[in-house]
GUKOLDO-520429 format. One record per residue: residue in one letter; x, y, z of N, C-alpha, C in turn. Coordinates in steps of 0.05 Angstrom, whole numbers, plus 5000, padded with zeros to 4 digits. Example, Ala and Ser with C-alpha at 12.3 -4.5 7.8 and 13.67 -1.06 7.14 Angstrom:
BEGIN
A526448865156524649105156526449345156/S525749555142527349795143525850015157/
END
This chain:
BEGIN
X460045265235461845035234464745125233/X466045305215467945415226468845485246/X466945545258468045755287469945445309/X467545315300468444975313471444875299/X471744895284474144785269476945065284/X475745245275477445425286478245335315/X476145385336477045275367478844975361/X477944855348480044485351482344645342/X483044765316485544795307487944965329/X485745135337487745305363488545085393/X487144865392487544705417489644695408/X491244585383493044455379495144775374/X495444845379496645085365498845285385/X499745525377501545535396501545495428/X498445645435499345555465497945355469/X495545315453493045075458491245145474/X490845465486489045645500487545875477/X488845935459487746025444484446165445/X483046335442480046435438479046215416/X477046115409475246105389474046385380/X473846445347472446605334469246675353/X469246885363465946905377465447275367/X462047245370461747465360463347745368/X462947945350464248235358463448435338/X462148675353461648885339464449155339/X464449135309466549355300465849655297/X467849795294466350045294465650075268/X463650295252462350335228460750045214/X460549845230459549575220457149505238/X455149475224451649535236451349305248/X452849085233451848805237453648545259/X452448445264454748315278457048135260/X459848135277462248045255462747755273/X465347605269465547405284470047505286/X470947525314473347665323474647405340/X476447365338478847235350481147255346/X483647105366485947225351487446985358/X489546955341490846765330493846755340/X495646575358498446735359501046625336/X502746695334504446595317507846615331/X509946495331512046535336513546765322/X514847045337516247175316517946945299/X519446775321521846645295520146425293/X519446405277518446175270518945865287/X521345935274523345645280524445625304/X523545705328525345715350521745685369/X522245525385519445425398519145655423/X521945785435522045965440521946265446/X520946225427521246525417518646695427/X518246975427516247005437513947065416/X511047125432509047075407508047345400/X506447295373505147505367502247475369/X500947635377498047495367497347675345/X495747525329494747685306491747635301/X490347885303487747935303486047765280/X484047625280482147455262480847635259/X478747655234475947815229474447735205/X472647505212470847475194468747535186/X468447685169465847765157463647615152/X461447555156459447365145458447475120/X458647325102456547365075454247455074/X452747595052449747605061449047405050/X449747175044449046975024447346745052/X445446615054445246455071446846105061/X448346105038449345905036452345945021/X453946095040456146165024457545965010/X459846104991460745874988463645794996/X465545574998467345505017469545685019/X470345744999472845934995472146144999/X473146285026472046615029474446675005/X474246995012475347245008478047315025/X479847305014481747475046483147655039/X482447805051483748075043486048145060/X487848045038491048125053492048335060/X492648575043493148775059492449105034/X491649205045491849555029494049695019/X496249535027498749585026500749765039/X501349915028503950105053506750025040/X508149875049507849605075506949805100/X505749765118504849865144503049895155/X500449865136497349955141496549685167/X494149755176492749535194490549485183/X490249155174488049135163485249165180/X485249165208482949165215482949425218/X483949635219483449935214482850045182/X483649835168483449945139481449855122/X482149595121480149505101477049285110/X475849375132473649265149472049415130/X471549675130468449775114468749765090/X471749605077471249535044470049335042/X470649155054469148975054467248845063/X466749045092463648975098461049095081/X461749315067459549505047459749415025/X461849305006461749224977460748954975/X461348934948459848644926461448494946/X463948454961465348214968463847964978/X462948055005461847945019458547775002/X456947794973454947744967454547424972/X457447304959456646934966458746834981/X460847014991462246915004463647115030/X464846865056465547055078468647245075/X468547445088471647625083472747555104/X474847445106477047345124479047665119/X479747795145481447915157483147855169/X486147855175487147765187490348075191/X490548135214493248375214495948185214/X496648305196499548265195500948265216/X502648095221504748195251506748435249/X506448525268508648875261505549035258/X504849005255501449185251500349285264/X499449125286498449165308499149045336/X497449105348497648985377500649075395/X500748965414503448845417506148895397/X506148795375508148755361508248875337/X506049175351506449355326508649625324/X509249575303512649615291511750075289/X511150105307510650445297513550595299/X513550865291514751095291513751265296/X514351425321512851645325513151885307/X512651885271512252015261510852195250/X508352115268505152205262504152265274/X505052295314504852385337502352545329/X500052575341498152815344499152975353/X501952995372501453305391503953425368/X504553215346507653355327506453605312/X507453895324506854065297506054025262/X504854095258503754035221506154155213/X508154335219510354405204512554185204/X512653985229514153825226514553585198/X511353585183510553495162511653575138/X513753815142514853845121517653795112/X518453595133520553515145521753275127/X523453145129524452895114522552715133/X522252455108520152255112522252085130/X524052115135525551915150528452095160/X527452145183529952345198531952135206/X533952265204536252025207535652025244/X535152165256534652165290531252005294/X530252155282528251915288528751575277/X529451585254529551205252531151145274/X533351305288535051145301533451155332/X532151295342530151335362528351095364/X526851105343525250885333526150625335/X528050565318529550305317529650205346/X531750355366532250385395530350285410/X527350385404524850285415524250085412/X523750015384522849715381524649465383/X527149615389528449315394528349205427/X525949315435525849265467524749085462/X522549085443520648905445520048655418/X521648765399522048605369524548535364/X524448285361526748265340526048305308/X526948625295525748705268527648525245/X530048305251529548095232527247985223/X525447985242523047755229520947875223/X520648015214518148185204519248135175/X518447975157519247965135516947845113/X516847905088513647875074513647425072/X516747425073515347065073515146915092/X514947095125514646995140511247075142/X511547335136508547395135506247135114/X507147065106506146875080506046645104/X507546545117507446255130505546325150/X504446605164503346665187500946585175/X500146665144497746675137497046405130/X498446245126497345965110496645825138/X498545965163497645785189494645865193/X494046065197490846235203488746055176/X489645995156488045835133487545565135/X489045535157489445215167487545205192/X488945345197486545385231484045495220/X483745655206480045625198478745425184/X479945195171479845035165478745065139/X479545215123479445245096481245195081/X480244955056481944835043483044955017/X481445125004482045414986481345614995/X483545964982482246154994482446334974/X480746514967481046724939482346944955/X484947104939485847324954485947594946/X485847764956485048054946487348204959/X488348364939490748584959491248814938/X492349044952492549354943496249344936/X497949464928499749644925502049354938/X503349494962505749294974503949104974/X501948984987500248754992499748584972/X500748674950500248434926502948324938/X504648454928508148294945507148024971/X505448064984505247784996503947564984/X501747834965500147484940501847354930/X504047464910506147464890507147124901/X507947274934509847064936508746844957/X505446814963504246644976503546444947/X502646564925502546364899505946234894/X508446384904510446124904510246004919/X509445964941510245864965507945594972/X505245764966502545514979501745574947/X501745554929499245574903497945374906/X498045124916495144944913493545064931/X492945204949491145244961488645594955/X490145614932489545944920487145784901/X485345944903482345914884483846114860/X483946324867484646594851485746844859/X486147054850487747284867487047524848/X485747764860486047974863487548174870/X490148274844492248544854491348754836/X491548954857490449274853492749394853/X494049554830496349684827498749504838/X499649264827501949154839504949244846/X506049104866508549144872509548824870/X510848754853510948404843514348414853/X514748224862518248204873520548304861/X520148464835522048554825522248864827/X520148954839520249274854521349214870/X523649554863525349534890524949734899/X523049744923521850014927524150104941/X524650454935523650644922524350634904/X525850544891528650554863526550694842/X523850514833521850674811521050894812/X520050994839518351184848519151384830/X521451514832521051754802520951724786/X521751494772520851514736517451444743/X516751304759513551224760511651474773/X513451694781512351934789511952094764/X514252144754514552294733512652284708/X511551894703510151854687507051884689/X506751944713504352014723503752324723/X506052464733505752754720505052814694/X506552684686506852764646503452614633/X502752434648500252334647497252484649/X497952644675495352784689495653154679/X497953204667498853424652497553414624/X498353244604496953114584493953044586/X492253024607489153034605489653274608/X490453504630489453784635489453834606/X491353834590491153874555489353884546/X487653534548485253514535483153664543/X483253714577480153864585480654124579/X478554244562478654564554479354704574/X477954654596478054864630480854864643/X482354654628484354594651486954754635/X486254644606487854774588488655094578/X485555064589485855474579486755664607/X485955474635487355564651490855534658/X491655304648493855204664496055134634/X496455314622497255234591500655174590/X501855274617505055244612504055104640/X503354864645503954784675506554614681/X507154424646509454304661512154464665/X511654744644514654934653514254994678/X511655054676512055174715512955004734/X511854634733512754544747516154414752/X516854514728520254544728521154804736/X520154984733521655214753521955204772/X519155174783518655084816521254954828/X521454754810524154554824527154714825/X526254834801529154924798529655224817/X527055384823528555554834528455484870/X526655204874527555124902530554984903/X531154784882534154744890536055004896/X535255174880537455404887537755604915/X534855604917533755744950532055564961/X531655404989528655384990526555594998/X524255594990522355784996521555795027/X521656035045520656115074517956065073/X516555975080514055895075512655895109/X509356055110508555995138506255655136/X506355615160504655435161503455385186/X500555435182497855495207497855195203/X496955115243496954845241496354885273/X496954635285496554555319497754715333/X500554815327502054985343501455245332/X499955375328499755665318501055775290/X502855905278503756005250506255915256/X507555835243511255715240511955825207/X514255825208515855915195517655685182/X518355605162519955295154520655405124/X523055265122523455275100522955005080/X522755105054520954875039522954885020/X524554565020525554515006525254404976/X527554314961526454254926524953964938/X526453724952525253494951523153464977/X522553644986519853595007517953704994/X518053864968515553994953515953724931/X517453694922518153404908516753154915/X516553064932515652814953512152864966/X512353124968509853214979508153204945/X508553264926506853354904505852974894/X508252914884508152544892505452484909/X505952384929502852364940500752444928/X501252674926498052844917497752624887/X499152644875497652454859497552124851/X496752084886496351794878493951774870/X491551854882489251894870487352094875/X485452054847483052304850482152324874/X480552514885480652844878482452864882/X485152824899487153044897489353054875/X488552904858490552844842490253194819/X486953244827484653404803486153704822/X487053714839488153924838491453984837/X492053874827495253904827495554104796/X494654124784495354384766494854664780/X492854624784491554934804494454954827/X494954674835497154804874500154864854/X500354724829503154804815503255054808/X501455144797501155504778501255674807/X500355594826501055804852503155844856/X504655554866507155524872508955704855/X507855674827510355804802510656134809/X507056164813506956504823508356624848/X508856354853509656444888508456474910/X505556314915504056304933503756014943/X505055934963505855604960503055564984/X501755754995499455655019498155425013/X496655434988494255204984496254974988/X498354994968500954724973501854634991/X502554805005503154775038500454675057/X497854755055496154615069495754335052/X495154285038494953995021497153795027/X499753885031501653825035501453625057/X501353775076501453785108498553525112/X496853565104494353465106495653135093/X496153165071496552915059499352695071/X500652855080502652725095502252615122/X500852795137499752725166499052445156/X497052465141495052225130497152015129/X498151985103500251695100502351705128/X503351915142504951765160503151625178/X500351795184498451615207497951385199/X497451355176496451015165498550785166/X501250915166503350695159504450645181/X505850385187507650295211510150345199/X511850575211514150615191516550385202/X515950335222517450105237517749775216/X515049765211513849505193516549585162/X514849785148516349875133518949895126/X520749995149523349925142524049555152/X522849435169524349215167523249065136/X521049195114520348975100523149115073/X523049465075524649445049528049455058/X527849465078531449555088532749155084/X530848965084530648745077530648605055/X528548695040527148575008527648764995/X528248964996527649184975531449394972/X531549424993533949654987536749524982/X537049334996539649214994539249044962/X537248974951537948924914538449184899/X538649384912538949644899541549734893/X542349684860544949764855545450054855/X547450184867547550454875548050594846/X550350424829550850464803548050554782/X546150414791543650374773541850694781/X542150854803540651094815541051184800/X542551374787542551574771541351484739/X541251304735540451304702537051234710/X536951074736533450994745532051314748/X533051504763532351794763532751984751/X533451904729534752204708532452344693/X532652514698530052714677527052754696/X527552684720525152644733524952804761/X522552964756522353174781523553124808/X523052804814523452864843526852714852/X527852654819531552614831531252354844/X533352334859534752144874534952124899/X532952344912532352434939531352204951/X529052074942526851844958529251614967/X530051474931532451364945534151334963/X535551594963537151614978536651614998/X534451695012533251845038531951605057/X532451305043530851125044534150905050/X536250925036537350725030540250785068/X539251125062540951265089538851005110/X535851025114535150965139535450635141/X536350515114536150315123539050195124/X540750415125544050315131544650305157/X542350385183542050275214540150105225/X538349985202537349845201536549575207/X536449395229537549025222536148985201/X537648765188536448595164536248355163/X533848255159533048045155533547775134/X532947505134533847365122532747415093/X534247355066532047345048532447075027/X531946915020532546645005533546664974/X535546594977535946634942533846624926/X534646694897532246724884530046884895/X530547084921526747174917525747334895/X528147554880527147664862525747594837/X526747234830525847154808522147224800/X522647204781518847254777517546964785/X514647034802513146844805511546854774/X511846544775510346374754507246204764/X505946244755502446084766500846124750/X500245884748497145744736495945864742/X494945994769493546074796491846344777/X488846334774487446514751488046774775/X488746984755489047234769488347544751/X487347654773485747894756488448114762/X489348344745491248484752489848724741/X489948944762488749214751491249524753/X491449624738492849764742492350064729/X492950364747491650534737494050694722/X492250884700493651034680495151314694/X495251424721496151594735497251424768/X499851374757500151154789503851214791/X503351434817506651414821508351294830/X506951014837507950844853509450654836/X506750484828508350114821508850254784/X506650254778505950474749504950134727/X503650144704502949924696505149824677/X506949854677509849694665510749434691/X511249484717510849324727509649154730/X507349084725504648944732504448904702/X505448894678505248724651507848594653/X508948714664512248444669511648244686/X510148304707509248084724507147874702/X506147994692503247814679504447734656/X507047644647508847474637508547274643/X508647204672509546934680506946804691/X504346964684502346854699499546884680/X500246614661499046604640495946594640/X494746504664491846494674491246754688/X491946924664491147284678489547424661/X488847664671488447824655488348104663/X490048364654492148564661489748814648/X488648944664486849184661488049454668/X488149604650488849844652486850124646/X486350134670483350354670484450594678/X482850794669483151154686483851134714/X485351244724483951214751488251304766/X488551424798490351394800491351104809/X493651054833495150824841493250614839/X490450584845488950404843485350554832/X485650494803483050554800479550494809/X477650604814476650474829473550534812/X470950434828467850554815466150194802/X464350364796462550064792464149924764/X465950014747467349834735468349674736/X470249814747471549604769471049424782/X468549464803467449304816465249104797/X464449174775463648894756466348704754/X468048804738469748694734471748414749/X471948564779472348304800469548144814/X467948224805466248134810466247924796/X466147914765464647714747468347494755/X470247634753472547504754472247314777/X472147324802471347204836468746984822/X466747064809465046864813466146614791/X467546704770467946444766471546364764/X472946454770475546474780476546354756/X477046654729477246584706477046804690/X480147034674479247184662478347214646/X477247004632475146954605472447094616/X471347084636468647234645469347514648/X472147644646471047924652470448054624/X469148164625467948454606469448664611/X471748774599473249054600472049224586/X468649204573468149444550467649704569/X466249694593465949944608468750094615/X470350024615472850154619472050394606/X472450374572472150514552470550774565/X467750774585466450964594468651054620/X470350994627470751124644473351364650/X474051524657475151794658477051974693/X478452104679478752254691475952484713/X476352524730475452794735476652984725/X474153144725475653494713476453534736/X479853774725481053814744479954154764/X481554214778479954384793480854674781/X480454884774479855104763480755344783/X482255574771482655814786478955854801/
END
């Protein structure tokens, strides 16, 4: 019956040619899915303008009588990821799908057509180029150059993204929808509960980014607190402790004797052995990652005590490995039009130095971030967006005890204003994860109400031991 409502809603819709939802097999998905795609105006407001299409993907339930309000899983976050590259086998393999369908839908700038990339992740790019700044002042402007052939990167913006999605909720003809999102991707729940809240059953955020992150401005004190965090278990575990007993001096030398030299360092990769120098804030920025989450979080004492000795290899391959990774997953294109927009221009320059003081990785991210988005276009943003969202709207908020991102101070300032919540803080890095967890939104989704969850399993749950000379 959907699929029927869906075809009427697209008659009427941008072109009125539109696909109907019809079957499609995905890759790693056994079963058959149901795939169409949806278009939307970049400007909204201009009839003009040209379109985007944005990919549909509904999951079927195993339930033979689901129930009305799917699941939609907004986004994994970034800003940049593609949901139909990302989060399809979360939710085709987990509890989600038991009574109800998973609505997919890619963000515009994502994919297709009107996806916002940087060739920063190039396959044929040397692995040494990975050790490079996350944002070359020649590449954003390369980049930029490109996509303005084909985008206008004004409109890639998270509340236009919000109006794309309530259109796709309209055209499937669903009158509530429960929402699920990771990291930046809560930032569209945040501000889809200002914008549509009667039509929200409930909402699911995994490590939030709530409108008053100004990404990157936190990232080092929320780095730093995660060091001092995953330093403090090595303490408690005997193995980690009796190995790694001065790790946070070491990991202040490290810094300090790269600001003064950087280290010559080789690095085996695509192009054969290279030679690079490794600076304080690319071993800074690189170590960051490593601990967003386990396992690699379980080796970051073992790659610091090298480093201290002076053997940066293991660091340097982890490095390299983990970076490839996040630049391949992200649209760095997406990215700067959402924070060079929403995020960097609320950033008082006055406020950098006291937001990064005492903290490994400085004022580098900042900075390095606020440079790419000073060639940037920028987008509209409506007064008031920073205010905090306020909602009735029942919401589960999870947030982990090693997270260098949003960190759980954020995500208890948000759950201020959102009195029908309830704010979980489990082991785990940027987003903790395991069958706890997964009770937990479970019992929360079935009756869209934090009075049903049970937080006592938390209590069982832990760190991994870290990894050992």
């Amino acid at each position: 019956m959907r699929t029927l409502i869906f075809a009427a809603a697209l008659a009427g819709s941008l072109h009125g040619q539109a696909p109907p939802l019809s079957p499609c097999h995905l890759p790693d998905v056994p079963s058959e899915a149901r795939c169409g795609t949806f278009s939307v105006r970049e400007n909204r407001s201009d009839r003009a303008s040209r379109s985007i299409p944005l990919q549909v993907i509904v999951l079927p339930s195993r339930s033979a009588k689901p129930k009305a309000d799917p699941l939609v899983l907004v986004s994994p976050g970034g800003p940049g990821t593609t949901n139909s590259e990302s989060v399809v086998g979360r939710g085709w393999y987990s509890w989600m799908r038991d009574d109800r369908d998973v609505v997919i839908v890619d963000l515009r700038g994502t994919s297709g057509p009107s996806r916002l990339d940087c060739d920063f992740a190039d396959p044929s790019i040397p692995d040494s180029a990975f050790l490079g700044p996350l944002f070359p002042p020649d590449g954003v402007a390369k980049c930029k150059a490109a996509l303005e052939k084909k985008a206008d990167l004004r409109y890639y913006t998270t509340p236009i993204i919000v109006e794309d999605l309530e259109e796709v909720r309209r055209a499937l003809g669903y009158d509530r929808v429960n929402l699920w999102a990771v990291s930046w991707g809560t930032r569209v729940v945040y501000l889809w509960l200002k914008m549509h809240p009667e039509h929200i059953r409930s909402v699911i955020l995994e490590g939030s980014a709530p409108v008053s992150f100004l990404n990157p401005l936190p990232h080092a004190h929320n780095a730093q607190v995660a060091i001092d965090s995953l330093f403090a278990e090595c303490a408690r575990q005997r193995s980690c402790q009796a190995s790694f007993p001065n790790v946070r001096r070491e990991l202040d030398s490290v810094i300090a004797r790269l600001k003064r030299s950087p280290a010559l360092v080789r690095v085996t990769g695509n192009n054969g052995v290279t030679s690079v120098p490794l600076t304080w804030d690319i071993f800074a920025e690189g170590l960051r990652l490593m601990t967003y989450n386990p396992p690699r979080t379980q080796r970051v004492p073992l790659l610091v005590h090298r480093a201290f000795l002076g053997d940066f290899r293991d660091f340097i391959s982890a490095a390299v490995a983990s970076n490839r990774g996040t630049r391949g997953s992200i649209r760095f294109g997406f990215l700067l039009a959402i924070t060079c927009t929403e995020d960097v221009p609320r950033i008082d320059p006055r406020t950098i130095q006291h937001a990064t003081a005492g903290t490994y990785l400085g004022d580098s991210r900042v900075r390095a971030q606020m440079a790419a988005c000073a060639q940037w276009p920028r987008g509209a943003l409506a007064p008031g967006y920073g205010d905090p969202v306020r909602s009735t709207v029942p919401a589960f908020l999870l947030s982990g005890t090693v997270d260098p991102v949003a960190g759980s101070e954020l995500t208890a300032e948000a759950a201020k204003y959102l009195p029908n919540s309830i704010h979980v803080i489990a082991p785990g890095g940027h987003v903790p994860f395991g069958p706890c967890v997964d009770a937990m939104e479970r019992a929360f989704l079935a009756a869209a109400s934090p009075r049903a969850v049970d937080t006592s399993c938390v209590r069982g749950m832990r760190l991994p031991d870290f990894v050992a000379p």
